[in-house]
C-alpha positions in Angstrom: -24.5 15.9 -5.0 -22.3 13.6 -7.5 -18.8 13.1 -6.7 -17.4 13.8 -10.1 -20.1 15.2 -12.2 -19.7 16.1 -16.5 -21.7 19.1 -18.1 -21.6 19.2 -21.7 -17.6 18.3 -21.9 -16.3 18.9 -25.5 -12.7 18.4 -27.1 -11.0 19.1 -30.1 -7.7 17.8 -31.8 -6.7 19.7 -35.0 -10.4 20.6 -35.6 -11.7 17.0 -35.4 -14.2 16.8 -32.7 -13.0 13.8 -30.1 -15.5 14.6 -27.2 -18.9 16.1 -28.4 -20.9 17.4 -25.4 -20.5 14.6 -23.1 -22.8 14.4 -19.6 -21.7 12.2 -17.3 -22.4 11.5 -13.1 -20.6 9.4 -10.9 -21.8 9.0 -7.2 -19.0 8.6 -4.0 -18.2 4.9 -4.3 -19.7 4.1 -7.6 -17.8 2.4 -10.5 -18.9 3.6 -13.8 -17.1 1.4 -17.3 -16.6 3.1 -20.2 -17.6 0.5 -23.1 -17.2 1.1 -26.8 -14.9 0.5 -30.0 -11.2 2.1 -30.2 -11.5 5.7 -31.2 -14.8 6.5 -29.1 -13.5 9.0 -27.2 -13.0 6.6 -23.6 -9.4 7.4 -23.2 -9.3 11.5 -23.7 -12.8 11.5 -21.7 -10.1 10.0 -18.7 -7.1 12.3 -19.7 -9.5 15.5 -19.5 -11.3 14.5 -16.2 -7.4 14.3 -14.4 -7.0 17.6 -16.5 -4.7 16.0 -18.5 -6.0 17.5 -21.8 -7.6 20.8 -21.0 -11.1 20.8 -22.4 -12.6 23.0 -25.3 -16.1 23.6 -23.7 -18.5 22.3 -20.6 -17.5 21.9 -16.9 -15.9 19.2 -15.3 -17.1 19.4 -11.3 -15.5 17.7 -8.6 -17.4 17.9 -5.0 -19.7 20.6 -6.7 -16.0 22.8 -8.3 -15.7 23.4 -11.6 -11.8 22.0 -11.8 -11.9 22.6 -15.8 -11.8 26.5 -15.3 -9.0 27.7 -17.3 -7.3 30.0 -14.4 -7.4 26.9 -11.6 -4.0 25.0 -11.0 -4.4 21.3 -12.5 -1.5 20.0 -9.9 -3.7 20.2 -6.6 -6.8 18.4 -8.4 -4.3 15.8 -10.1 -3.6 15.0 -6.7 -7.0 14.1 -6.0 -7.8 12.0 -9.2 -5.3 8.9 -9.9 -4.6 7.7 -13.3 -3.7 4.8 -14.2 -2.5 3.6 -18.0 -2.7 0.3 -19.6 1.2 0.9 -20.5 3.0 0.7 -16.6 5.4 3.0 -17.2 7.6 1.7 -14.1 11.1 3.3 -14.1 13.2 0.3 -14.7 16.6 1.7 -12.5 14.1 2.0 -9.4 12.8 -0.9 -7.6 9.1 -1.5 -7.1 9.2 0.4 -4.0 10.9 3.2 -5.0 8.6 3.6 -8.1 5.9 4.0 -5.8 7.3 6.3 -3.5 8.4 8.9 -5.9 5.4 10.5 -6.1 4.5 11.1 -2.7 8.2 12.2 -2.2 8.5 15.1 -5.0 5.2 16.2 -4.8 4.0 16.0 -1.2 7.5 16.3 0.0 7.3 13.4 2.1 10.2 11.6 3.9 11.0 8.1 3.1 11.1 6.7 6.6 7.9 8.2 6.9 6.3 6.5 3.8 7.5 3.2 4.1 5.1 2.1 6.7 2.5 3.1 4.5 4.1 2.0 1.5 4.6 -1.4 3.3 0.6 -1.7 3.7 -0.6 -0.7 0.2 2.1 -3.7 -1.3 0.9 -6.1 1.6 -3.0 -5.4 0.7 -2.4 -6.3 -3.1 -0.2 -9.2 -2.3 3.2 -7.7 -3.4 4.7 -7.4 0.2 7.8 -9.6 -1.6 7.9 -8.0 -4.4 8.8 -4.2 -2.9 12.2 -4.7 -3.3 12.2 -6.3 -6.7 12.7 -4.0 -10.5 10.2 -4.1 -13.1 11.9 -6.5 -15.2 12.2 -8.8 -12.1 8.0 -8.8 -11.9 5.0 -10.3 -14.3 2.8 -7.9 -16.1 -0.1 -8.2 -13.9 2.4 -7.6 -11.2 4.1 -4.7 -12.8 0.3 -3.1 -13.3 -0.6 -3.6 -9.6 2.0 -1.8 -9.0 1.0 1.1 -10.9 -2.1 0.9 -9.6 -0.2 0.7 -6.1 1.8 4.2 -6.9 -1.4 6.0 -7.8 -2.9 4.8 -4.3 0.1 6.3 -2.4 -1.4 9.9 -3.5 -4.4 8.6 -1.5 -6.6 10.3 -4.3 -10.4 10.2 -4.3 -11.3 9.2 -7.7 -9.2 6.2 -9.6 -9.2 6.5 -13.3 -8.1 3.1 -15.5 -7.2 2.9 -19.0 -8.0 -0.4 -20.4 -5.3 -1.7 -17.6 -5.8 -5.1 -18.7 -5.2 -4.5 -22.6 -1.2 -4.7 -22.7 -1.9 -8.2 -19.9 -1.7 -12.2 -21.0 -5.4 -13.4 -20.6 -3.8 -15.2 -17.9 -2.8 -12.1 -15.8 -6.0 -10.6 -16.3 -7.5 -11.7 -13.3 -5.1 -10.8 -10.5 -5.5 -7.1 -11.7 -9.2 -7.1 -11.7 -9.4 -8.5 -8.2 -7.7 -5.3 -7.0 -10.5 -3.2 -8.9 -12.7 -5.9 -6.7 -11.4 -5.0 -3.9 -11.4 -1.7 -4.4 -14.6 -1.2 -5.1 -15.6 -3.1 -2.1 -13.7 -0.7 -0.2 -15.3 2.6 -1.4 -13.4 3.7 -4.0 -15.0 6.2 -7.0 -13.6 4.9 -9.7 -14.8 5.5 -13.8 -12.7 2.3 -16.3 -12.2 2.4 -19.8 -12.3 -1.4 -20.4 -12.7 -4.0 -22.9 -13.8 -6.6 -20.2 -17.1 -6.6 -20.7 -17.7 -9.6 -17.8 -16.0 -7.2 -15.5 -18.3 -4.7 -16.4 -21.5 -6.9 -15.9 -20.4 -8.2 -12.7 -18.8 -4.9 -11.0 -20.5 -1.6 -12.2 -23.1 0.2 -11.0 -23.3 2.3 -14.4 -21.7 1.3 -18.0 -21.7 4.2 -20.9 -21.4 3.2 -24.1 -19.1 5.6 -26.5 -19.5 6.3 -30.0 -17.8 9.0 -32.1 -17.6 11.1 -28.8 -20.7 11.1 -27.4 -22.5 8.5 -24.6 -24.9 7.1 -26.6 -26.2 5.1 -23.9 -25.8 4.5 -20.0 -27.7 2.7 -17.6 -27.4 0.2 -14.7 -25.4 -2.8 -16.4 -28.3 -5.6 -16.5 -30.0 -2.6 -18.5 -27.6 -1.8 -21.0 -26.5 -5.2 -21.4 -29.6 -7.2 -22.0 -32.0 -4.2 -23.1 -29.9 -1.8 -25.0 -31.8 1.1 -26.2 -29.8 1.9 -29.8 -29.3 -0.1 -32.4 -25.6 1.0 -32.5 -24.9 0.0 -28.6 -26.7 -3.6 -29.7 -24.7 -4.0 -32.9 -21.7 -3.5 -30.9 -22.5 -5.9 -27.8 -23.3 -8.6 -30.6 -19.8 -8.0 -31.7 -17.8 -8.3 -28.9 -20.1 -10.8 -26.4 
């Protein structure tokens, strides 16, 4: 059985069709990237997965539960599914640290003493041990994002979700961030990327889906899609941006 598994997903903004049936399955530990141009649909397939966005139509099954049912409470299943955005959206009055442990502390009710061990590990793992006590403004982009990345992690979810994290980064800052997805991944994680790194992609996922106008065109293993695309649309588009 998949992890996270997509039947037939479909959403709708003021009558425009954004998601038009959409079939997707991700395995426990598998990184699928979401490829495709601005506008495809990779960023509201995300926000509806975390439940975000309520879907129009389909089911959205986690472990085998439908968690798009209308009557089920999204908090418990956000919980389980991390999100993270290409903006940080770090609380500049609150130090790295504190940013982090908000989360765990409103939600799961969770003293501070008792995080900070915890805490302590996730910052030392992504080499920001120094940086805990340290505001937003105090740290780099790609620092800033590892800590969002960070803060999602202290909900110890089972799923990670990214945005096109890298987007809002200086080419230079790029990499540090996708060494934690690395690393991650090397560790287990399930995670599904929106991303415009196509390398990344090559190197790092087990499947890539290519969007366009709301549907997944194409998926496949990434040696597949990459060097024997199927459509003439997914081909026109690698040629663009490779």
């Amino acid at each position: 059985m998949a992890k996270l598994e997509l039947r037939g997903v479909q959403k709708r903004f003021r009558g425009a069709d954004v998601l038009r049936g959409l079939d997707l399955s991700v395995d426990n530990g598998d990184m699928v990237c979401l490829i495709g141009a601005s506008g495809s649909g990779k960023s509201t397939l995300l926000r509806c997965i975390n439940l975000l966005d309520p879907i129009d139509d389909g089911e959205i099954r986690l472990d085998g539960q439908d968690i798009s049912a209308p009557e089920l409470d999204p908090q418990p299943v956000r919980q389980r599914i991390g999100l993270v955005f290409q903006s940080f959206n770090l609380f500049p009055h609150m130090t790295a640290e504190e940013n982090v442990m908000l989360a765990p502390r409103r939600i799961k009710r969770q003293g501070r003493e008792a995080l900070r061990p915890e805490i302590a590990a996730l910052f030392a793992r992504f080499g920001l041990d120094d940086r805990m006590g340290h505001y937003p403004d105090q740290l780099s982009g790609g620092q800033q994002q590892r800590v969002a990345i960070i803060r999602a992690l202290a909900m110890r979810p089972e799923i990670m979700l990214f945005d096109e994290i890298t987007s809002a980064l200086d080419p230079e800052l790029v990499g540090e961030v996708l060494d934690v997805l690395r690393q991650l991944k090397s560790e287990g994680m399930t995670m599904v990327m929106a991303t415009h790194e196509m390398s990344f992609a090559r190197e790092v996922a087990d499947k890539v889906c290519f969007l366009s106008d709301g549907h997944i065109l194409e998926q496949g293993p990434p040696a597949q899609l990459f060097e024997r695309p199927e459509h003439a649309r997914t081909a026109a588009f690698l040629r663009a941006v490779l």
